[in-house]
N, C-alpha and C positions, 0 to 999 in steps of 0.2 A: 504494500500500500504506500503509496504519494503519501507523505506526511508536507504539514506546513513548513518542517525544519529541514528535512532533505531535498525541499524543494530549493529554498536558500542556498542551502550548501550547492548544490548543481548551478543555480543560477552566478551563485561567488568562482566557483570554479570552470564556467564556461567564460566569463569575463575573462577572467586571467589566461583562456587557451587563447582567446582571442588575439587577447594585444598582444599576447606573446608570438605570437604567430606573425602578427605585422610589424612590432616593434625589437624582436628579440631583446638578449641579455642587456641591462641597463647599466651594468658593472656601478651600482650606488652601496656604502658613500665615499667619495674622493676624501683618503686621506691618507698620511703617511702613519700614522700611527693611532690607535685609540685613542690615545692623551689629545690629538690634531683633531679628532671626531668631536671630540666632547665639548672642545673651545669652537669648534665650527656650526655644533648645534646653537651653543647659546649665541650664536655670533649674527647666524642668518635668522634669527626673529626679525621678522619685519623689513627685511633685506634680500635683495639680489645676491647671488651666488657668487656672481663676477666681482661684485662689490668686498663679502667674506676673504674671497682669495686673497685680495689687497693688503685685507689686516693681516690675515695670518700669515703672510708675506714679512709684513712689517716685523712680528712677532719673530719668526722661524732668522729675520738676518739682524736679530739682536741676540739672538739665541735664547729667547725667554720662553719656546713653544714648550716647554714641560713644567709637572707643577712646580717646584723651587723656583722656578724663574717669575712665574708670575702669583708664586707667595712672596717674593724679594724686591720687586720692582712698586716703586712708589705710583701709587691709583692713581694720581696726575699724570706721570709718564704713560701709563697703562692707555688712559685715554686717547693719547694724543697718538699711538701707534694705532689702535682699534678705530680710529675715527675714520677710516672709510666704511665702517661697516653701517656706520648711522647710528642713533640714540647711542654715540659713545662713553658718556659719562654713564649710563646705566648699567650699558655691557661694560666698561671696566668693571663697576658695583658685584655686576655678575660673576664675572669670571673670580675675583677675588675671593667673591663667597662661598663657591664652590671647592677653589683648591686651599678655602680656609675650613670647611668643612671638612675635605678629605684627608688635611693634616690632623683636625683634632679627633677622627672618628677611626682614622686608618693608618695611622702615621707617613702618609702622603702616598701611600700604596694605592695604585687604581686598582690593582689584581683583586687586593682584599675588597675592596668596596661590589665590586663585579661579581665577588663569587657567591654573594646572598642570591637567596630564589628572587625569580621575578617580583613574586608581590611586594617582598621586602625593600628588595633594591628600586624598587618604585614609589614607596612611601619613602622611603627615603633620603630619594632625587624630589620630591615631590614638599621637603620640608628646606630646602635649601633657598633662600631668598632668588626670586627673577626665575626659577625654572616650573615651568605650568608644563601641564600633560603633554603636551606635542613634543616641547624640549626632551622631559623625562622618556618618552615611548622614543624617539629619536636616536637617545642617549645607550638605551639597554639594546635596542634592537642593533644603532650599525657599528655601535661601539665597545658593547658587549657580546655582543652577538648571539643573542638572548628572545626569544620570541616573545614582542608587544607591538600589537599594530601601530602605525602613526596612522592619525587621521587630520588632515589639513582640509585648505577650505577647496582645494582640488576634488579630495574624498568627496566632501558632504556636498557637493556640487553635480559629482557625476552620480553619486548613489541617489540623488533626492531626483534627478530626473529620471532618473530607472526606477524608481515607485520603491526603490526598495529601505528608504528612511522616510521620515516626512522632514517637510523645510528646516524646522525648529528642531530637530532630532539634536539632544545634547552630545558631546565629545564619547562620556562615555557609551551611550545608547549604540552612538557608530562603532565606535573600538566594540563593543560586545556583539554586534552582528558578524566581525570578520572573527574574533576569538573561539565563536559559539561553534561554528559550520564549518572551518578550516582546520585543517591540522596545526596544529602547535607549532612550526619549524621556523626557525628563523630564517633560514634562504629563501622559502616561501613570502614569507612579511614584507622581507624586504627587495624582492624581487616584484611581490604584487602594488604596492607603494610608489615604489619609481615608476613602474607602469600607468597606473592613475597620474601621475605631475605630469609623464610626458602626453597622455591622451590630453589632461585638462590644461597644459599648453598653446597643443598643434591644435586641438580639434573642439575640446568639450569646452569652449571659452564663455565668457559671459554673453557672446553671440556666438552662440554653437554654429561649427559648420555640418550639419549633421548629413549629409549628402556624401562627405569622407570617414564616416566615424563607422570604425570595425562593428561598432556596439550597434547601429541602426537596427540592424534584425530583431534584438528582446528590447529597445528601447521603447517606450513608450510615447514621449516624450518625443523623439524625434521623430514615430513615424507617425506623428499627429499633426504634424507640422504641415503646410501646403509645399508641394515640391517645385523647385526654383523656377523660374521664368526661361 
């Protein structure tokens, strides 16, 4: 029997043959090291990616890209290198907090911090001033490499025109419909995650071009639409 739930799972899992199929491997996230992952999450809040690379540029040829260096460096100077990424003085705030955090909780060991189970290590990215769910699931998934979905406004954008959240559907509601119906894997999460940014990029934009969208066939949304002139 068709259940309401395996219908989910088959529909989450025909998605990702989808763009997999037109988009292949996404190779997400660019970075040289976890410690580069962690400072690249807090870094592209609210920011272009090309913009991140700039700071962590800055950071990597002062030689401060690991925690001591940016437990050491005075949050003035902090600022003043991260300022292409925007709201710099905040993201200094941030990044300070964090490797002030994992000095007082870990003795500046990321490994230790990483090796708690997901939910812990989630509450507990989760209690660190400036990091909200997307940073935290960002953080455990491509920097731990730990299974929790990210959900951006990419996600809630494509799933609310596939009927399969409603508009106002919260952070967690989303993250629980890929948790619920997906197998637990992290190469999966984050393989299906960068597929989502690149659909809601090229194609699933705030004016969908939905004439190119792999997804047209179960969308709803698109095939309601009048077809182009």
């Amino acid at each position: 029997m068709v259940t309401p739930e395996s219908r989910a799972s088959e529909l989450l899992l025909e998605i990702y043959r989808r763009l997999y199929a037109l988009y292949g491997p996404q190779h997400w996230w660019p970075g040289e090291s976890p410690f580069e992952v962690v400072v690249g999450a807090i870094l592209t809040q609210a920011a272009a990616w090309s913009n991140v690379e700039k700071a962590i540029a800055n950071l990597r040829n002062e030689g401060l890209l690991n925690p001591q260096g940016l437990l050491s460096v005075p949050v003035d100077r902090l600022s003043q290198l991260v300022y292409p990424s925007g709201y710099f003085n905040a993201k200094a705030r941030k990044l300070k907090a964090f490797v002030e955090h994992l000095y007082l909780v870990y003795g500046g060991e990321l490994d230790r911090l990483f090796a708690q189970p997901v939910a812990d290590l989630r509450r507990d990215l989760l209690s660190i001033h400036g990091i909200g769910p997307e940073t935290a699931d960002s953080i455990i998934l491509y920097a731990a490499a730990k299974p929790s979905f990210v959900v951006d406004a990419y996600t809630r954008r494509i799933l609310s025109r596939l009927g399969l959240i409603a508009a106002d559907a919260s952070y967690d509601q989303v993250q629980a419909l890929f948790m619920a119906h997906l197998p637990a894997e992290a190469a999966l999460f984050n393989e299906y995650h960068a597929l989502l940014v690149r659909l809601g990029k090229e194609t699933c934009r705030r004016r969908p071009l939905c004439a190119a969208c792999p997804l047209l066939p179960i969308c709803p949304t698109g095939r309601a639409l009048p077809p182009p002139p």
